[in-house]
N, C-alpha and C positions, 0 to 999 in steps of 0.2 A: 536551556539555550536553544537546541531546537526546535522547541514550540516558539519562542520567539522571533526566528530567524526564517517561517515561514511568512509567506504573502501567498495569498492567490488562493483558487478554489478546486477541489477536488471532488469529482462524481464519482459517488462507488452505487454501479449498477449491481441488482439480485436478479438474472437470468431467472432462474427457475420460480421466482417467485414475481417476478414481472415489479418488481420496486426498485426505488432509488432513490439516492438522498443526497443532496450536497455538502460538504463541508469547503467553510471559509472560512481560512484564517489571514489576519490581519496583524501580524507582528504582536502574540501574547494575547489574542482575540479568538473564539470559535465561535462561529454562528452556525448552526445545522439545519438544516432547510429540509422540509421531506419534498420529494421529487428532485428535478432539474431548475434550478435560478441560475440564469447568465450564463457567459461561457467557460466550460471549466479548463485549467492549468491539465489537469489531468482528468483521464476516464478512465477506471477500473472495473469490469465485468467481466462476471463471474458466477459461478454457484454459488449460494449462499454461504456453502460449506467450505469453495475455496478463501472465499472472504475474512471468512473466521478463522481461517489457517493462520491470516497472513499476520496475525498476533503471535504465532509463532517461530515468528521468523529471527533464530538468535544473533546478536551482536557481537564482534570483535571487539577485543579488548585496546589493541591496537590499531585507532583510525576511527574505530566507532561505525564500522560499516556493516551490513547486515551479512552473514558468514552461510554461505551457498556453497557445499562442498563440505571435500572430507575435515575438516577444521573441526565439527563438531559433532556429537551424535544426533545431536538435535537438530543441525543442522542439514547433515544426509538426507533424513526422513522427509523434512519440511522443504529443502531445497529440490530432492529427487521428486519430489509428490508436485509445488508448485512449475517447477520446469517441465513436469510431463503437459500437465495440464495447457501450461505456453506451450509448448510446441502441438499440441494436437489443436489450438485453436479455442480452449475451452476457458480458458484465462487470457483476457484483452488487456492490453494496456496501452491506451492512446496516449499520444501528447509525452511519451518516456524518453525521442529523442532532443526535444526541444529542453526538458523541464526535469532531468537524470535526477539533480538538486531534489528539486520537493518529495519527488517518491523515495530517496534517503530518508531526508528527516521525516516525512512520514513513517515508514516502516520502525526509525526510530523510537518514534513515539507510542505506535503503538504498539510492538515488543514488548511482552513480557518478562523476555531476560535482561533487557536494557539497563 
């Protein structure tokens, strides 16, 4: 249902690695683009390393939201690790106050506890 109930495109930048790639989805559609195509819903940059975290990021049972805090053990690690990172500047996230929606079902999606 989340994959279905996105539109629009997301840019996950690799800082450290100087690459990026777009994802566009289309209601139940991915198209992945390597680089930038068009203008993205969102921008995510990052270390490669925070990028890969953010599979980690576990789900509530209740609401289906991504669980930041003491909720879960999994959660602590992957929330305290990603929150530092935002707050020191090292983890960007454009376009998060227009567009809250997509980066949910995003993070939904690609959670592994989901």
């Amino acid at each position: 249902a989340d994959f279905r109930a996105l539109r629009g495109s997301i840019l996950m930048v690799a800082q450290d690695l100087g690459e990026s790639l777009t994802l566009r989805f289309d209601h139940g559609r991915l198209t992945i683009h390597d680089g930038t195509v068009g203008i993205p819903s969102l921008t995510i940059c990052a270390d490669l390393a925070a990028l890969r975290r953010l599979s980690d990021t576990p789900i509530t049972a209740l609401g289906r939201l991504p669980a930041f805090g003491p909720f879960t053990r999994d959660g602590r690690s992957t929330g305290a690790y990603l929150l530092r990172l935002f707050a020191q500047g090292d983890l960007k996230v454009y376009g998060l106050v227009a567009h809250p929606r997509t980066l949910v079902f995003l993070l939904r999606i690609f959670s592994i506890h989901g």
